[in-house]
N, C-alpha and C positions, 0 to 999 in steps of 0.2 A: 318404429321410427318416431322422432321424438317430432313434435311440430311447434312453431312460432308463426300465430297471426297477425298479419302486417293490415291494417286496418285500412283503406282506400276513404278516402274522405274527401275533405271540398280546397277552391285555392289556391293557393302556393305549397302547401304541404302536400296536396293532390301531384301538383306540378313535378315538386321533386322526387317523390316516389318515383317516376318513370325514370330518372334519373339511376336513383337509388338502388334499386329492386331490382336491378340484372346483376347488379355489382354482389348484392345478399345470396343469389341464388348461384350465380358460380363460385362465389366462397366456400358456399357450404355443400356444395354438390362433394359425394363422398365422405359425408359424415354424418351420415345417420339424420339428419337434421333437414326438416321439410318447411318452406318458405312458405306458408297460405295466403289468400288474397281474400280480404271479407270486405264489399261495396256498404259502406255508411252512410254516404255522401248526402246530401239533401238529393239530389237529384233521385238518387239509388232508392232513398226511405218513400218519397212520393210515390216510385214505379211499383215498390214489393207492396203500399198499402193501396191500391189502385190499380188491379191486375185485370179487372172484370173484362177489359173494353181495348184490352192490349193483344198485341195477335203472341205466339208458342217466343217467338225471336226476343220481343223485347223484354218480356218478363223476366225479373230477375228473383232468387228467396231473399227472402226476410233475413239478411243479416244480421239484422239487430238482434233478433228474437236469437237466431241461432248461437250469437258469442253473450247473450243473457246464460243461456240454457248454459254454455260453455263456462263460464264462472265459476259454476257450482261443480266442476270439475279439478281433482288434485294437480291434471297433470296443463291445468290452463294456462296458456304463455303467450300474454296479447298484445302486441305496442301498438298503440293509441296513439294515432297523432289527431291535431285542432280539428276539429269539424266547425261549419256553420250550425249557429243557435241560433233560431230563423225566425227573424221578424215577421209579421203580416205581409210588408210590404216584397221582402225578399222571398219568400213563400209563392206571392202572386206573382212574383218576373221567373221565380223557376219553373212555374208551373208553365208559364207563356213561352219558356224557350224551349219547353219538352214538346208540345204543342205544335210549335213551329218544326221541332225535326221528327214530327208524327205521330205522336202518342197520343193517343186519347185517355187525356186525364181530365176528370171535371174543373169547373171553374171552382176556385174557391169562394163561397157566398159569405161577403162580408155582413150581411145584414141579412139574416136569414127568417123569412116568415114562415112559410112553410115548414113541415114536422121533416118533411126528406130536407130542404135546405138543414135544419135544425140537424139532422143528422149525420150527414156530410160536412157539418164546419166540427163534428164531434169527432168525427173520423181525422180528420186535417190536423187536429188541437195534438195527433200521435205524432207527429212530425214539428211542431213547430216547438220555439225554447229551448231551454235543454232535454231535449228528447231522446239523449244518448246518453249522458255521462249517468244517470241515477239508474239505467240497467246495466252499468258496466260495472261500477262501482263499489263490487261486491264487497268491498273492505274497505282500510281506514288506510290514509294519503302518508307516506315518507316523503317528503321532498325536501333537498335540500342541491346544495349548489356542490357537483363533483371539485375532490381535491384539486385533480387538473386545471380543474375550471378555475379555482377561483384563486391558484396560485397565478395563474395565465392572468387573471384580475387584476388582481396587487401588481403584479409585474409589471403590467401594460395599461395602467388605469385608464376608461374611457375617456372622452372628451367633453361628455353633452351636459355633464352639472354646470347649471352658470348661477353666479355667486348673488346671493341675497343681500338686495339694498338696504343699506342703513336705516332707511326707515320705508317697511313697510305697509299698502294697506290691504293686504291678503289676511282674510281669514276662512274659516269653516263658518257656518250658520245651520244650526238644526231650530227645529221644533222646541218648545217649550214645556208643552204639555198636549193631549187630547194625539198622541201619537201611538205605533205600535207599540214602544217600551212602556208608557204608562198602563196601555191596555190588556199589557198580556197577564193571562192566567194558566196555571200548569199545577200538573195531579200526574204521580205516575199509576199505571193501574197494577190493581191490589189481584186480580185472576182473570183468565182470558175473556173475551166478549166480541161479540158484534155489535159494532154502532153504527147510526147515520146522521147525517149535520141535516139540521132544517130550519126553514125560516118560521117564525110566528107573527105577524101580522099584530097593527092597536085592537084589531077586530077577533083577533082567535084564530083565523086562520091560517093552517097548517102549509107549506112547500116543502117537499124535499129538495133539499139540494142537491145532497148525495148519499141515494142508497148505501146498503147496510155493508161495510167492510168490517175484516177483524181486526183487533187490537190483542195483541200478545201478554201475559202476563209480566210483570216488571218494567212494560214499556211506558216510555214518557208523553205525554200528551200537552199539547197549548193550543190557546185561541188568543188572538189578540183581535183588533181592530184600529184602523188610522181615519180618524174624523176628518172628511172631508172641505168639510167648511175651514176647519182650523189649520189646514190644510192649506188652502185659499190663503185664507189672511196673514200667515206664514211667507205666501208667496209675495202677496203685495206690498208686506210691509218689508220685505229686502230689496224687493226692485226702488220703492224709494231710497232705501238706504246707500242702494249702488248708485242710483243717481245723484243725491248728497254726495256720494264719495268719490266721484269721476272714477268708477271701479267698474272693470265687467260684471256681467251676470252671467253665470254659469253653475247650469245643473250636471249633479252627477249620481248616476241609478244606474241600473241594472237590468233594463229590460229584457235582454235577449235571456237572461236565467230566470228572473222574475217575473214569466210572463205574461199574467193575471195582473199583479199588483203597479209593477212599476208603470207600464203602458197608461192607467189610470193615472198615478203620481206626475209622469211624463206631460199627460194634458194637459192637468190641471194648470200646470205654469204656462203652457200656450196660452190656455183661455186666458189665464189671470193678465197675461202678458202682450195679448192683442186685444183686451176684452171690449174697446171702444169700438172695431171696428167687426168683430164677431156678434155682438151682439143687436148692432146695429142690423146686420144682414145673414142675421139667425134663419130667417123661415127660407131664403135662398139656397142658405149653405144647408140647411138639412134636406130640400129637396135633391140636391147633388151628392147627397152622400159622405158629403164631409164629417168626418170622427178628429180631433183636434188628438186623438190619441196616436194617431199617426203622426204627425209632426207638420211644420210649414210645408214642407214638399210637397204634401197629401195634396193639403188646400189647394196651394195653386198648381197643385193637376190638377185636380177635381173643376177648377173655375174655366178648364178649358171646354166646358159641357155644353156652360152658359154663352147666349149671343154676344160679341165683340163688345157692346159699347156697355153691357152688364160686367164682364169680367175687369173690364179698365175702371168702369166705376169703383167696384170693391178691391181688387189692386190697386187702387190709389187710397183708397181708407185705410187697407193694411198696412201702406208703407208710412203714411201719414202716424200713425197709431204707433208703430215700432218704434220714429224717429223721435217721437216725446220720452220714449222707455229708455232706460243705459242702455249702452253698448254691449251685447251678448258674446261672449266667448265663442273664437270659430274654429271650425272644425275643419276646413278648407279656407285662406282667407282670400287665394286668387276667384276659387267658382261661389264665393258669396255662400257655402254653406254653413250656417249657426247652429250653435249647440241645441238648436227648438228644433232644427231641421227633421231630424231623422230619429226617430227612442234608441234604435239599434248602434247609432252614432255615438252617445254617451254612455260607456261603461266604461265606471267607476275605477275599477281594479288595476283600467289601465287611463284612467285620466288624475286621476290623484295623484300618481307616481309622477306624473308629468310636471303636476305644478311643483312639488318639491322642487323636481330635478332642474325646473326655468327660475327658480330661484323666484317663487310666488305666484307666477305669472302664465296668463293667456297668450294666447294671439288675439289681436283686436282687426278688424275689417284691414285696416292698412297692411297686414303682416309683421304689427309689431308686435311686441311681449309686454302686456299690461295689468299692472297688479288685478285681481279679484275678488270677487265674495263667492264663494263656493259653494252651493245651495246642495245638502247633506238631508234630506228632512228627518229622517227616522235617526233619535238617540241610543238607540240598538249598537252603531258601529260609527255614528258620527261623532263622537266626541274621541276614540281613539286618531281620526285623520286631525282633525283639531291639536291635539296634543303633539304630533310631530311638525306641525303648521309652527304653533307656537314655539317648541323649540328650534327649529331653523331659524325664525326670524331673531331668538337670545342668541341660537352660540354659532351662526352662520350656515353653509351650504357643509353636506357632508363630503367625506373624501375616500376615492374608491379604491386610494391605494391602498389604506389604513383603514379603515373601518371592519368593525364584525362583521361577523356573520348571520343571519336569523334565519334557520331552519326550521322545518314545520311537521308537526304531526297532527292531521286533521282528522277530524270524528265526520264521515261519510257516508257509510257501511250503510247497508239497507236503506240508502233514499231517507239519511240522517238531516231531520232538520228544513230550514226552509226553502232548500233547492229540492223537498220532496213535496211542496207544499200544491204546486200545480192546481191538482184536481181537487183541491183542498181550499183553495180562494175564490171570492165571490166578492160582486159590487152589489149592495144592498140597494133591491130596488122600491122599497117603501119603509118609513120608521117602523120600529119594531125587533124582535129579538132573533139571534140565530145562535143556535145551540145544538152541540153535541149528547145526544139522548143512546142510552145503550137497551140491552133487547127488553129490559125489563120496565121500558120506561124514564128511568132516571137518567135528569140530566146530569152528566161529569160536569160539565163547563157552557159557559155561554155567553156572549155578549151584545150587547144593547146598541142599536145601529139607528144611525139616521138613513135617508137617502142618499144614495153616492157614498159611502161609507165603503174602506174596503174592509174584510173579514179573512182571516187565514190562520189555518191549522195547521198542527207541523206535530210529524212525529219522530223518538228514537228511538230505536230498540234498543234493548240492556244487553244483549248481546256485541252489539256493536262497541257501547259505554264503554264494556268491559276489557275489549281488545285493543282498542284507544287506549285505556290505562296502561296495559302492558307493553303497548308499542312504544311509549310515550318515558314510559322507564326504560325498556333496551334502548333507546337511540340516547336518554340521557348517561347510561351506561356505557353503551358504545363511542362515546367523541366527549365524552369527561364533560359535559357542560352543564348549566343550572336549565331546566325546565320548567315554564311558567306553563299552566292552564287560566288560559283569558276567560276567565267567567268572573260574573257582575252578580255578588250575595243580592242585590237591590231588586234585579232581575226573577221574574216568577219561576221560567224557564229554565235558566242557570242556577238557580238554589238548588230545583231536584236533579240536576247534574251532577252539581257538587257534591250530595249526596253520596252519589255512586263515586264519586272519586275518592271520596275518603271510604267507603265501605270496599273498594279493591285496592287501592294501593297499599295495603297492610299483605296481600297476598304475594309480594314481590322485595326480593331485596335491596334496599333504600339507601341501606348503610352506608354513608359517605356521597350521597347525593341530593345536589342544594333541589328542593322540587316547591312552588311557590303555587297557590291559587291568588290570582288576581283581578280587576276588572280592568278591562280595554283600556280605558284611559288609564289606570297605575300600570297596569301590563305596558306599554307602549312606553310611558316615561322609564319604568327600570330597566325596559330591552333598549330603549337609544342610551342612555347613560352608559352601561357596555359596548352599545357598538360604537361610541366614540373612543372608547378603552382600548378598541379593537379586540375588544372581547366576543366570542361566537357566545348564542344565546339558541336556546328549542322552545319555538313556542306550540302549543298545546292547544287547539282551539276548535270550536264546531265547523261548521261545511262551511258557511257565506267568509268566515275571516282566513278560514282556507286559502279562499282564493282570493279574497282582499291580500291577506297577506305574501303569499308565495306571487304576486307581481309588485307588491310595493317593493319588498327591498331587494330582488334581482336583478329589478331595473336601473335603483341603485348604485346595487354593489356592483352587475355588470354589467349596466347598458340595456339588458333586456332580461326577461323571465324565462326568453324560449330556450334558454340553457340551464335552464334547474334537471337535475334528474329529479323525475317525480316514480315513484316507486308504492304500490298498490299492492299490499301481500293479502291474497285474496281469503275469504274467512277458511275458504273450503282447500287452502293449500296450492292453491295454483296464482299466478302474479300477473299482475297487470301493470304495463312498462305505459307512463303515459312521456309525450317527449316535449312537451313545452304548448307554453301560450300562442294564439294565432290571431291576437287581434291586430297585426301590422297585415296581416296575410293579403287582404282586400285591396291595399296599396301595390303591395309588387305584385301583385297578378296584371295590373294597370300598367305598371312600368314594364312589365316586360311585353304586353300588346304593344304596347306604343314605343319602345325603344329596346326590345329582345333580351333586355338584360332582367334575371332576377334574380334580385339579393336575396332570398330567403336563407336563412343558415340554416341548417342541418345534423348542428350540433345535436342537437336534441334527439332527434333519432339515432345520432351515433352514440351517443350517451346512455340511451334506454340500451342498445340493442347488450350490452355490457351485461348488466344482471340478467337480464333474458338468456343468455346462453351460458351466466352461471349457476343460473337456475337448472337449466337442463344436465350440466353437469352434476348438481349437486343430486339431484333425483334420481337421473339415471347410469351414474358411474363412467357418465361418456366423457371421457378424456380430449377429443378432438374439439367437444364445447370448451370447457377452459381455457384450451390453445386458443382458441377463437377470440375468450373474452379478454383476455391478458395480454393477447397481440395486440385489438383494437383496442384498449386503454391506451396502450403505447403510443399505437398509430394516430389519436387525438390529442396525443400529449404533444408528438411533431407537426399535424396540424394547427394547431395553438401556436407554439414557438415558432414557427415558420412563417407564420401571419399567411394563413391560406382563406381564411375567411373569406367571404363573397364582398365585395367593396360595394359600395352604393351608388355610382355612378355608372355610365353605361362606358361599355371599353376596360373596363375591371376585370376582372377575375370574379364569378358570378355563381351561384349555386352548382352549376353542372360543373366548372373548374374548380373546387370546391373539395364535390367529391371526387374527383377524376385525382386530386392529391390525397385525399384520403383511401381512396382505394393501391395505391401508390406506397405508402407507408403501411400500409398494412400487410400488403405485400410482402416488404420489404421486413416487418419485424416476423410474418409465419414464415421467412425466409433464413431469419437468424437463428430463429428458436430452435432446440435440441431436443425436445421431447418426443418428436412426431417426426423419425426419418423421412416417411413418405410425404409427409406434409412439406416438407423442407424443402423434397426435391423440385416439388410442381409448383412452390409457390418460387422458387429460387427462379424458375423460368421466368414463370409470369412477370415478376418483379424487374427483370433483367428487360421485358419485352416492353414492358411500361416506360422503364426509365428509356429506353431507346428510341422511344415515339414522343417522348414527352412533348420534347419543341412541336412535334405536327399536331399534336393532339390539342394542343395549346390554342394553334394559329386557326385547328379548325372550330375551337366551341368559342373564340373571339370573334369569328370572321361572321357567324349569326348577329354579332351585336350591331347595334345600331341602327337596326330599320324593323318596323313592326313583326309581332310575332303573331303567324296564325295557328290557333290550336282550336278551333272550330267550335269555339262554346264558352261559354263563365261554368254555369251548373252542370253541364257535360260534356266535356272535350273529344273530338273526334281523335277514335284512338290510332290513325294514320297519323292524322297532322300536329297531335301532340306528344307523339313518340320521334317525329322530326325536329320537330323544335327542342326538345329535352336532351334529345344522343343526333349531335348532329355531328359529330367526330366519325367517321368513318372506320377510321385505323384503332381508335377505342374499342370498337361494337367486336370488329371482327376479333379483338386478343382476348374477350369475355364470352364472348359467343362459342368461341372456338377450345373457352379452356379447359 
């Protein structure tokens, strides 16, 4: 029997699984095809690495471990929905609500003296960031926006582009120099080895940072480093310049994937940006435990430690200190939270897309939209958002009925690049050297660090390089399009990339396909120059513009990313279905506690589940899969046209009405289909039983809206009370239940 893992994870996309997943599992009952349930979730990854102290009941396995292992399997078939990439601060409130319903999980030691604290924040570091996509990841990334999908686009173009003023003062601001593009250096390696990074001290002496791991034959290797001070004074000379410009200040990083590096980057603009009043009451705040790397929120917890008339003194210096600074871009403008507030709060991939789409512009404290400066520090990938900044502002806002397409094929595969780089980053705690040394001594690589310096290493394997090229020419084969590879000859890293790209694309046939190396910023201006054409373009790119990319232009073209189909053809033959972005997830999980409605779409997961089970046809000859996939293409085609989507307001039409239409249409086309008598007949019932309950089933997943919903947890949902709140139709349950 063939099987597809449905991945349980954190959220809104937690939420609608329970929705979902009864609908999956009567579908496919009687077709060889088995529905599995693998726990991801932050909650889940805390319990399975924290078992010691837990009684037989609560423990759960190591899912993670188990669909790694699963990868490397031909017959692997996994849909992937968003998980939480888990800040410090979201880490310690999940650990406090597992606590609360019983678990004995340790505290997390933020400041660890001890070799057992030391060890225990070692064990934690497995769970936090991305701590799931780089072992699932077994392969290199297809995504692109389903035909459906973006014919439904054009069709019905979103609403939410608003048009860029005549004269704008939005721009990008990177670094100049003393950044990780100027510092990086890259060597591929000439035969296999063991290496380890260590620090060298002005005095000679030795640290390891990180024992001895292997390094593969043909794989690529880099080191860069981002000079902290230069760093600094990057920060303070835009905050003047936002203040000259009557402009927000707004950063934009990556912490929750970058979770070494950026958290540090993240800081650094707090301190630069409150520094008259931080510094003022430095020996205070470090006796409380304040890390400015956590954000303003941290601080004024943390000040709740100190006696009454100590906290009001330094909340009056902070607020004193901000009100001389611009005005910072907010991330909430009613509950006062700014872009400093939270690390986890600013990612990039989906705050970039946003200024395009506001036509330049923030929210400012009031709730209005005001132009910006958009603090980018690393020239790595800041000067491609720049280049779209700039052309919005020459040839206006774009338009979603007409615009191209930009499809992507990302280089991933094997923990490619610097979402592999985790264990691999280091804040330099004294001037001196950290280098990569192999078994015999020799250093590969190394760089020269001050204090507060960060360091990072990143690998790729040529394995991966390799399948990247080849994927990257079927898909520009497949949809007739030009294919650019964003790599920067200027660049250490992408020279030996390039490399491998002209040494494999001579193994594939070319003939009659436009295929371009480029750097980001030329990459960026000849793909908008087509998508004003409304010309579809594929772009070719490593892991970080991956995902920079695949939510800049979906959000675009459609309003959001979480309907790309994102498609993972796994190295070892088996596929991995991921179904969209989740960084709205945190909002409707809000909205539907407090007023029962959640918009989450769904698309995404009905989108994956398509190749998923023409996967399994194509493998194993099962016919009943195809009907499967070819009915549900349908069924999201009428979805689409019918405007069943979940609306945004409470009293809509909301993810559980949602799919209760998609299961409906789907119905209805395994009811039309002629290839599968017996399938015809049972779905002709069903379908006949749906449409006859429609109106009840309507009035009863409406009749939940509008007054709080309990589902008994953020990080763990009591699975009573959020299997009520998700199927609260009655007359639904009992026609799937029963089918």
């Amino acid at each position: 029997m063939a099987k597809i893992t449905w991945t349980y994870t954190d959220e809104a996309p937690a939420l609608a699984t329970r929705a979902l997943l009864p609908v999956l599992k009567a579908f496919t009952k009687g077709t060889d095809i088995e529905i599995d349930l693998a726990d991801i979730s932050l909650a889940g990854r805390i319990i399975a690495n924290f078992p010691e102290n837990l009684t037989e009941a609560q423990k759960i396995p190591d899912y993670l471990a188990i669909l790694g292992a699963m990868t490397q399997k031909p017959d692997a078939n996994i849909i992937k929905l968003p998980n939480i990439s888990a800040s410090i601060p979201q880490l310690q409130t999940a650990i406090r609500e597992l606590r609360e319903k019983g678990y004995d999980i340790p505290e997390y030691p933020e400041e660890p003296k001890t070799d057992e604290e030391k060890a225990l924040q070692k064990r934690f570091s497995a769970v936090l960031g991305s701590a799931v996509n780089p072992v699932l990841r077994e392969g290199n990334s297809d995504r692109r926006a389903a035909a459906s999908v973006k014919r439904f686009a054009q069709k019905h173009p979103h609403k939410m582009m608003k048009p860029w003023p005549a004269e704008s003062k939005t721009r990008v601001a990177h670094m100049e120099g003393r950044d990780f593009y100027e510092h990086e250096t890259s060597t591929t390696i000439d035969k296999a080895c063991n290496v380890k990074i260590e620090f060298v001290d002005q005095a000679g002496n030795i640290k390891v940072l990180k024992e001895k791991f292997p390094l593969l034959a043909g794989e690529v290797i880099d080191t860069t480093h981002m000079n902290i001070k230069a760093l600094r004074e990057f920060y303070a000379q835009q905050i003047e310049e936002a203040k000259k410009d009557n402009v927000l200040l707004s950063l934009h990083l990556k912490a929750t994937m970058m979770k070494v590096s950026d958290p540090i980057m993240f800081g650094g603009c707090v301190a630069v940006y409150c520094e008259d009043a931080l510094v003022k009451h430095a020996d205070t705040l470090r006796e409380i435990g304040v890390n400015v790397n956590h954000g303003l929120e941290d601080i004024y917890a943390k000040l709740d430690r100190l006696p009454a008339d100590k906290r009001a003194e330094i909340e009056a210096d902070l607020q004193m200190t901000c009100a001389l600074q611009p005005q910072l871009a907010m991330v909430d403008s009613q509950k006062g939270i700014t872009n400093l507030h939270v690390p986890n709060d600013i990612i990039i991939d989906a705050s970039m897309p946003n200024v395009v789409r506001d036509g330049g512009r923030m929210w400012n404290k009031d709730g209005q939209l005001q132009d910006c400066i958009a603090l980018v520090p690393d020239r790595s990938y800041a000067t491609m958002y720049k280049e779209i900044i700039e052309d919005a502002k020459k040839n206006g806002q774009f338009d979603p009925a007409f615009m191209g397409s930009v499809s992507n094929v990302g280089l991933m595969a094997k923990k490619a690049e610097e979402y592999g780089s985790h264990d691999k980053t280091f804040e330099a705690q004294a001037p001196g050297t950290i280098r990569v040394v192999n078994d015999s001594g020799t250093t590969l690589l190394e760089q020269i660090v001050d204090t507060g310096d960060i360091f990072r290493m990143c690998q790729t394997k040529e394995v991966a390089i390799r399948d990247w090229v080849r994927l990257a020419v079927k898909r520009s084969r497949a949809a007739g399009n030009p294919v650019v590879f964003w790599l920067d000859e200027n660049r250490a890293h992408d020279r030996e990339i390039i490399k491998y790209v002209d040494k494999y694309l001579p193994e594939h046939d070319t003939k009659g396909l436009e295929i371009h190396t480029m750097s980001p910023q030329k990459a960026m201006k000849f793909t908008l120059a087509r998508v004003r054409r409304s010309e579809d373009t594929i772009s070719a790119t490593g892991n970080v513009l991956r995902d920079y990319l695949t939510d800049l232009f979906p959000i675009l073209e459609l309003g959001t990313s979480a309907r790309m189909l994102s498609i993972v053809p796994l190295l070892k033959g088996g596929g991995l279905f991921e179904t969209g972005a989740g960084g709205s997830a945190p909002k409707h999980v809000v909205q539907l506690y407090k007023e029962g409605h959640l918009r989450w779409d769904s698309l995404g997961e009905y989108c994956a589940l398509v190749p998923s089970f023409e996967m399994i046809a194509e493998q194993t000859g099962n016919k009943k899969a195809a009907i499967l996939a070819g009915t549900l293409d349908q069924a999201i085609s009428q979805y689409l046209e019918n405007g069943k989507l979940p609306g945004r307001k409470v009293n809509e039409l909301d993810n559980r009405g949602g799919t209760f239409y998609l299961t409906l249409y789907w119905a209805r086309a395994l009811a039309a289909q002629d290839d599968d008598a017996g399938m015809k007949a049972r779905f002709t019932d069903l379908a006949e039983k749906l449409a006859r309950n429609e109106a009840r089933i309507n009035e009863d997943l409406l009749a939940v809206q509008g007054r709080p919903a309990d589902f008994g947890g953020y990080f763990m949902f009591s699975e009573e009370k959020v299997s009520q709140v998700m199927r609260p139709s009655v007359s639904l349950n009992e026609i799937l239940d029963t089918f």
